[in-house]
DSSP file (Angstrom, degrees, kcal/mol; ACC not computed):
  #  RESIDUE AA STRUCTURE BP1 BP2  ACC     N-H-->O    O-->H-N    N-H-->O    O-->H-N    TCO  KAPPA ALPHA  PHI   PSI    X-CA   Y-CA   Z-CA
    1    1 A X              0   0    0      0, 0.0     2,-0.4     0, 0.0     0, 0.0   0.000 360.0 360.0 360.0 141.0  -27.0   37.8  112.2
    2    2 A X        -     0   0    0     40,-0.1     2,-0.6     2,-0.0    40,-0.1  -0.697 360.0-151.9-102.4 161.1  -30.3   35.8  111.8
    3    3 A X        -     0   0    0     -2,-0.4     2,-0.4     2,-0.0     0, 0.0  -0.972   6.5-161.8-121.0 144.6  -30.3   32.1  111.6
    4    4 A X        -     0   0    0     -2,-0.6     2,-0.8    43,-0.1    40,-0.1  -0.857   6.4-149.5-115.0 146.3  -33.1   30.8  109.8
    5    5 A X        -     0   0    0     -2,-0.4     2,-0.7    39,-0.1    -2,-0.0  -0.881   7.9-165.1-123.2 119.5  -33.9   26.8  110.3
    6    6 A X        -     0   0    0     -2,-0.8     2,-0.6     2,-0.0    42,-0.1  -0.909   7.0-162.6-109.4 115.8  -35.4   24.9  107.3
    7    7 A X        -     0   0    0     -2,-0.7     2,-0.4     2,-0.0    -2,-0.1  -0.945   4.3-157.1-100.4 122.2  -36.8   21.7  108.4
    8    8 A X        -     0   0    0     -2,-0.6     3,-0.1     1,-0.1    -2,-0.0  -0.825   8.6-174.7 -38.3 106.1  -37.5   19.0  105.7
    9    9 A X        +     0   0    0     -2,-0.4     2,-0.3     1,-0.4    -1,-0.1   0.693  68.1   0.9 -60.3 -48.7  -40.0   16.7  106.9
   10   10 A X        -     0   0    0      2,-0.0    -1,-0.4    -3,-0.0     2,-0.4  -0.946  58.4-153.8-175.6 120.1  -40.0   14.6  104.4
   11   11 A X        -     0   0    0     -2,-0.3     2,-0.7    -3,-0.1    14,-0.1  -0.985  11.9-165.3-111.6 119.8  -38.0   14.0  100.8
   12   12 A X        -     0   0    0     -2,-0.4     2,-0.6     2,-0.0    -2,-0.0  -0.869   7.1-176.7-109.6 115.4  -39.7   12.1   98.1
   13   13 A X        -     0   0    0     -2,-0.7     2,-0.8     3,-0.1     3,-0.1  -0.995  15.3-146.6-125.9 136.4  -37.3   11.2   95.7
   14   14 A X  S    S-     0   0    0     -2,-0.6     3,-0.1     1,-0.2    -2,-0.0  -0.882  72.0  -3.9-109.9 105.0  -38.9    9.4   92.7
   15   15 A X  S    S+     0   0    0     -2,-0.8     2,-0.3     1,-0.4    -1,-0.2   0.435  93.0 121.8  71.3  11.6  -37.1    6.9   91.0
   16   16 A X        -     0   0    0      1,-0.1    -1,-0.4    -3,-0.1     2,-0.1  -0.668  66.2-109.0 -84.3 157.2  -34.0    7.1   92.6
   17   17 A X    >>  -     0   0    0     -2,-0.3     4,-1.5     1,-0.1     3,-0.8  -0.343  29.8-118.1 -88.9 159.9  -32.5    3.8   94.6
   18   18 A X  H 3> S+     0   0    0      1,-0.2     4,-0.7     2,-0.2    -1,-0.1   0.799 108.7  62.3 -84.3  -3.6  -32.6    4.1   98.1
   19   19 A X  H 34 S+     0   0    0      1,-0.2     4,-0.4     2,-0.1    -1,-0.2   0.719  97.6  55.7 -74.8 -17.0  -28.6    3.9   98.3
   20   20 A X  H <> S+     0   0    0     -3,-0.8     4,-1.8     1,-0.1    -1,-0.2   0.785  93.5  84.9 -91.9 -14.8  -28.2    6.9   96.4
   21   21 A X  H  X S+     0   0    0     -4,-1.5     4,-3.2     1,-0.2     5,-0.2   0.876  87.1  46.8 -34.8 -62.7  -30.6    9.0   99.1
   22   22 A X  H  X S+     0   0    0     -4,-0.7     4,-3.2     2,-0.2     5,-0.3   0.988 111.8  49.0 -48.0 -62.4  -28.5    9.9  101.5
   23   23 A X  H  > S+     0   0    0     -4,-0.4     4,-2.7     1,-0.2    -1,-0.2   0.839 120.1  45.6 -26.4 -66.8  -25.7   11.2   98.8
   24   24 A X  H  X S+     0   0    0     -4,-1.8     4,-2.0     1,-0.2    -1,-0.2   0.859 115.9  43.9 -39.1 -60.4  -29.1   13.2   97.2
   25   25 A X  H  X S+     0   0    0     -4,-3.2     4,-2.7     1,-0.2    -1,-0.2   0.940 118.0  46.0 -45.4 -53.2  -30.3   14.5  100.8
   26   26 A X  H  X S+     0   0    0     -4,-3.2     4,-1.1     2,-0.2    -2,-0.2   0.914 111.1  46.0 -69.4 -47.2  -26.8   15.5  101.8
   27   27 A X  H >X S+     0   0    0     -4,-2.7     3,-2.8    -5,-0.3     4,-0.6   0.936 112.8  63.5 -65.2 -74.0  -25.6   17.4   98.5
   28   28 A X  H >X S+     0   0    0     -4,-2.0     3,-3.3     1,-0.3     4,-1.5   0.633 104.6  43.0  11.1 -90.9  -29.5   19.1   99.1
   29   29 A X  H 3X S+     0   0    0     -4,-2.7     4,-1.4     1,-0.4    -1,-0.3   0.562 111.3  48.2 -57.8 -22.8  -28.7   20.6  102.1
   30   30 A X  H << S+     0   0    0     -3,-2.8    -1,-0.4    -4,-1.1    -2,-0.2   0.286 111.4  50.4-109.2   5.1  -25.7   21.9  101.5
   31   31 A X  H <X S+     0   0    0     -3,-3.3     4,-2.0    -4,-0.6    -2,-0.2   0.490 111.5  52.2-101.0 -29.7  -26.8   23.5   98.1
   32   32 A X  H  X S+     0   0    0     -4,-1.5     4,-3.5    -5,-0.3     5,-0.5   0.979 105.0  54.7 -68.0 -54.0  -29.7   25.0   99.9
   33   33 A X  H  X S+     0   0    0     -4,-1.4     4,-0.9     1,-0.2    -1,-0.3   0.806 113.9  36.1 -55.3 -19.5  -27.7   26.4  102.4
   34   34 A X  H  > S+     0   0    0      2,-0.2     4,-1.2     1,-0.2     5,-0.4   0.849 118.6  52.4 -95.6 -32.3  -25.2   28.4  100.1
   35   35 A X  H  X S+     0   0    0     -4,-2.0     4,-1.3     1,-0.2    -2,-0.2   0.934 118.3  37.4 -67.4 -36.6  -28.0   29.2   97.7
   36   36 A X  H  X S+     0   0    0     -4,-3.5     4,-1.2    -5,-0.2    -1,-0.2   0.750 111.7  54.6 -85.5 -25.7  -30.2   30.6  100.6
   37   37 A X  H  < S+     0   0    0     -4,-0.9    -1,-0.2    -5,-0.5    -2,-0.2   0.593 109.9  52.9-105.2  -6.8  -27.4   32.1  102.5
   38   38 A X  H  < S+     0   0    0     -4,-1.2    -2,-0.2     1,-0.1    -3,-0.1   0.831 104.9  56.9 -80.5 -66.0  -26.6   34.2   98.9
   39   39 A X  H  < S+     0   0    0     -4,-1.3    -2,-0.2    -5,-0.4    -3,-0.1   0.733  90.7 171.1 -14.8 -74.1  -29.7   35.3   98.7
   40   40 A X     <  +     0   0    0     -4,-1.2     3,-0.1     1,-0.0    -1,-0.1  -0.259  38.2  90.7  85.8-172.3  -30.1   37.2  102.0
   41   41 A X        +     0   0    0      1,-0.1     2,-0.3    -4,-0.1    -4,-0.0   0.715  53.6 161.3  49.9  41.8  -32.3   39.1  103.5
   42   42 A X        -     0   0    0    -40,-0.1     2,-0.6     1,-0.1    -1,-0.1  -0.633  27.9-145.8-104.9 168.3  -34.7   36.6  105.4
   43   43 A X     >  -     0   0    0     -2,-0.3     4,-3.6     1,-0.1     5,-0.2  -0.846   7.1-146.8-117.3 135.5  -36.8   37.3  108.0
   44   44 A X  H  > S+     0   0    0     -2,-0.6     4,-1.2     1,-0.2   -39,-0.1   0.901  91.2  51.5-108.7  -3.2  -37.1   35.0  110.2
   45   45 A X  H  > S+     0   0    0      2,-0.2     4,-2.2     3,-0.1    -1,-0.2   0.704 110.8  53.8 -31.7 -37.1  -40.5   35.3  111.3
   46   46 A X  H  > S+     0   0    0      2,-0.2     4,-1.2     1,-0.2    -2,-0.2   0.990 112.7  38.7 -59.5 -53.7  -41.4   35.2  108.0
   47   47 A X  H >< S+     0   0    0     -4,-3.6     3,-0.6     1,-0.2    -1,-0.2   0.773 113.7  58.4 -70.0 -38.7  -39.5   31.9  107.4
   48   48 A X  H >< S+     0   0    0     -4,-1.2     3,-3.5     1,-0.2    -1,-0.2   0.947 112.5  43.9  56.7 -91.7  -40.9   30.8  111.2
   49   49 A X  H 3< S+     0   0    0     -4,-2.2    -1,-0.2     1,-0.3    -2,-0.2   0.716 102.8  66.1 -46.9 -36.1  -44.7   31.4  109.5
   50   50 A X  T X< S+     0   0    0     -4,-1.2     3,-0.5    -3,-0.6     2,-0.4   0.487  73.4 123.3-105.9  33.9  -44.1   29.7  106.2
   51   51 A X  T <   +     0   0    0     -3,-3.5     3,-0.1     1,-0.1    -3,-0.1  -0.520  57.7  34.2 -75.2 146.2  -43.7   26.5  107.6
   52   52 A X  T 3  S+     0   0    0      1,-0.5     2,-0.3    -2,-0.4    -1,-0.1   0.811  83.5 137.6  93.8  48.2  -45.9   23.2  106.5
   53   53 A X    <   -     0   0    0     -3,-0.5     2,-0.6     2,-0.0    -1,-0.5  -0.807  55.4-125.7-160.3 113.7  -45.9   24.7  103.3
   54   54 A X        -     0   0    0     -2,-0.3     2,-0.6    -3,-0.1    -3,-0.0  -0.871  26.0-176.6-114.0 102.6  -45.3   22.0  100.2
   55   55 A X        -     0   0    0     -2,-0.6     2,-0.6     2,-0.0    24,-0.1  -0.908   4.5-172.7-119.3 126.8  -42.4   22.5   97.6
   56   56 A X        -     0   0    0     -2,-0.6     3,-0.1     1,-0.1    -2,-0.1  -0.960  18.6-147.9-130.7 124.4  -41.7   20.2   94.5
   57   57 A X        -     0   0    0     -2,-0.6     2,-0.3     1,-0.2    -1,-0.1   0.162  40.8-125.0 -57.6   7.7  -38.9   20.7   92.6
   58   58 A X        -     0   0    0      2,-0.1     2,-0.4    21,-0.0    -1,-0.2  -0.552  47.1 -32.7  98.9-176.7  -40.3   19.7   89.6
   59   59 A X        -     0   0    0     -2,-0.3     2,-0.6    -3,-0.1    -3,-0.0  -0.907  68.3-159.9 -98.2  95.9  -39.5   17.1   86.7
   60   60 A X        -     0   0    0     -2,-0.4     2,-0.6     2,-0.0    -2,-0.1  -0.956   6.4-153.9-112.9 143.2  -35.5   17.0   86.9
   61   61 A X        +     0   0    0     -2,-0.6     2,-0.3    13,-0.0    -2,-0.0  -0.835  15.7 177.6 -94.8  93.6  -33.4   15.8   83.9
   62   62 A X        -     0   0    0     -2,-0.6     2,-0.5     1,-0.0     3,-0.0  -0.497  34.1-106.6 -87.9 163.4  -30.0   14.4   84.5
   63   63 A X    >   -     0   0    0     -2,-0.3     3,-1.5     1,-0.1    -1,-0.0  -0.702  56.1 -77.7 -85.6 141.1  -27.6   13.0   82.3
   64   64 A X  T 3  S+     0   0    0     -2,-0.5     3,-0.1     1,-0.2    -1,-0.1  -0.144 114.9  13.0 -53.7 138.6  -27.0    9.0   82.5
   65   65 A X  T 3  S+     0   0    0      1,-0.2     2,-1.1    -3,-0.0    -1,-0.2   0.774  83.7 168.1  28.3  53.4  -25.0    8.2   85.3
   66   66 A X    <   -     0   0    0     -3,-1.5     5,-0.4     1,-0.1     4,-0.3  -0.733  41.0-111.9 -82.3 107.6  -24.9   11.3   87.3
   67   67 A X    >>  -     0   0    0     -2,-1.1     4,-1.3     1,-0.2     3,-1.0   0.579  28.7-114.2 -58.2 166.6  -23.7   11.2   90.5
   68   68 A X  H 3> S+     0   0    0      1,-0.2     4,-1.1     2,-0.2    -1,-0.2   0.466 110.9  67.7 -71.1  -1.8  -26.5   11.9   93.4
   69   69 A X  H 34 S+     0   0    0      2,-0.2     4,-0.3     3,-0.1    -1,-0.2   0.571  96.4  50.4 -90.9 -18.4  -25.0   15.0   94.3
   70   70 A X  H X> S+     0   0    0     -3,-1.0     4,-2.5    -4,-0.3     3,-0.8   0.889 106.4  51.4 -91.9 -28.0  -25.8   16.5   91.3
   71   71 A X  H 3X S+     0   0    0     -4,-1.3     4,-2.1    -5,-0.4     3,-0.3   0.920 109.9  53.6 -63.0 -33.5  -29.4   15.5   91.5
   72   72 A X  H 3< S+     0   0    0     -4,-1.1     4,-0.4     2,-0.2   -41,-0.3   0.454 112.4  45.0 -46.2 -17.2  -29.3   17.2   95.3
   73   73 A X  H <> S+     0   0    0     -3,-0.8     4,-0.5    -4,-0.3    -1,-0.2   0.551 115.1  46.4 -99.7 -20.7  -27.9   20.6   93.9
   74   74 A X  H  X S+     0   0    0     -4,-2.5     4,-2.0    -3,-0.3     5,-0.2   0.802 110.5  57.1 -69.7 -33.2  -30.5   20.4   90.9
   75   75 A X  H  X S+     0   0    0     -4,-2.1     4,-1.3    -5,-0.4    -3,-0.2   0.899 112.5  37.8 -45.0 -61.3  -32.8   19.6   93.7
   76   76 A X  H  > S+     0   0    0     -4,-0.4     4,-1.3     2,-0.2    -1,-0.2   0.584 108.5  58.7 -89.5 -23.8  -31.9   22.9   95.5
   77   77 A X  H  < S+     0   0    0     -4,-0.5     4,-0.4     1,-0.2    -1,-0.2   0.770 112.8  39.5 -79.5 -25.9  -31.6   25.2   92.7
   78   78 A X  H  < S+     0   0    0     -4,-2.0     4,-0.4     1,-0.1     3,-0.4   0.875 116.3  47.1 -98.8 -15.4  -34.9   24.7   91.6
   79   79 A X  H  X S+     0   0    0     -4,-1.3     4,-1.5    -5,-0.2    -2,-0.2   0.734 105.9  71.4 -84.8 -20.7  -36.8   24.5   95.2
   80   80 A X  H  X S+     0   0    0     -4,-1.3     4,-1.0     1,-0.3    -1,-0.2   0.602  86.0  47.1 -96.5   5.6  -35.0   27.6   96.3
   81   81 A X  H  > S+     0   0    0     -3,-0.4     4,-1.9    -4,-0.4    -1,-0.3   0.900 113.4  63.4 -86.9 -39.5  -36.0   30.7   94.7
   82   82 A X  H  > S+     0   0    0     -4,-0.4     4,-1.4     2,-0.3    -2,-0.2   0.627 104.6  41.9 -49.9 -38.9  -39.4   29.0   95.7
   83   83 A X  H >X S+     0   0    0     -4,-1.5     4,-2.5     2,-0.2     3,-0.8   0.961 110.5  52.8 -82.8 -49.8  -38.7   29.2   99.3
   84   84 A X  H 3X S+     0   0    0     -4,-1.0     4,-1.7     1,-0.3    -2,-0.3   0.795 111.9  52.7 -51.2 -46.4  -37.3   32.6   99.1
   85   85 A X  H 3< S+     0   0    0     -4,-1.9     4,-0.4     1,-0.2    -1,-0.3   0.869 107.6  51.3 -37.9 -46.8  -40.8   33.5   97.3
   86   86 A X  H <X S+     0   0    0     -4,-1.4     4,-2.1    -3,-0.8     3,-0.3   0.865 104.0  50.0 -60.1 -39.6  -42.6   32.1   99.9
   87   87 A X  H  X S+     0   0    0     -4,-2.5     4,-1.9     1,-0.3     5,-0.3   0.910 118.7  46.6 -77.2 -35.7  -41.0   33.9  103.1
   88   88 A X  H  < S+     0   0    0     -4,-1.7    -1,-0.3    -5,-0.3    -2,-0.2   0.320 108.2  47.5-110.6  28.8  -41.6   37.2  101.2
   89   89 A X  H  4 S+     0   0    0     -4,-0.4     4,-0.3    -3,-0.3    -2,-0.2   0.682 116.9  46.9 -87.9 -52.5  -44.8   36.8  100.0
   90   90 A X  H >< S+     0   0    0     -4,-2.1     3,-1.5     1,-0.2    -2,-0.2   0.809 111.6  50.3 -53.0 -39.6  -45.6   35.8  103.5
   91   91 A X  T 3< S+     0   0    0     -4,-1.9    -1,-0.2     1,-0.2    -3,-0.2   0.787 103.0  64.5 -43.7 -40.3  -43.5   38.9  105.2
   92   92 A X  T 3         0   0    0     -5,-0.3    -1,-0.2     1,-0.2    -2,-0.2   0.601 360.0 360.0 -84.1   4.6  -45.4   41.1  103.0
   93   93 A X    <         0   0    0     -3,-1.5    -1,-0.2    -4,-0.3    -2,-0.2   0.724 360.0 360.0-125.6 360.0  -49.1   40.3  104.5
């Protein structure tokens, strides 16, 4: 089995309160990880290489009062076919 290690440097959350972060960071991480670990198939050189390497998730829309866990699983659904692009465009040169 490979293990791949994604470090986040840095989470910029834009217009969120700083109480709700943590909630945001933690449901993140734990949406990447099941979204990444469906996925498959990483190389972990690849993933190794395509660090320091800048992803934003975009403009996300929630509905009024939605917990911070859903914005951390919108968070991750849209940043992670983006990583999973990245390690195999980088694998492939």
């Amino acid at each position: 089995m490979t293990k791949v290690v994604l470090h986040i440097d840095r989470l910029v959350l834009a217009g969120v309160g700083w109480h709700d972060g943590q909630g945001v960071a933690d449901a993140l991480q734990a949406e990447l990880g099941r979204l990444l670990a469906l996925s498959g198939g990483f190389d972990a050189a690849a993933a190794t290489r395509a660090g320091g390497d800048r992803i934003d998730a975009g403009v996300l829309r929630l509905g009024a009062g939605a917990p911070p866990s859903a914005l951390g699983q919108a968070s991750a659904a849209a940043i992670a076919p983006r990583i999973a692009s990245t390690i195999a465009g980088r694998a492939g040169r």
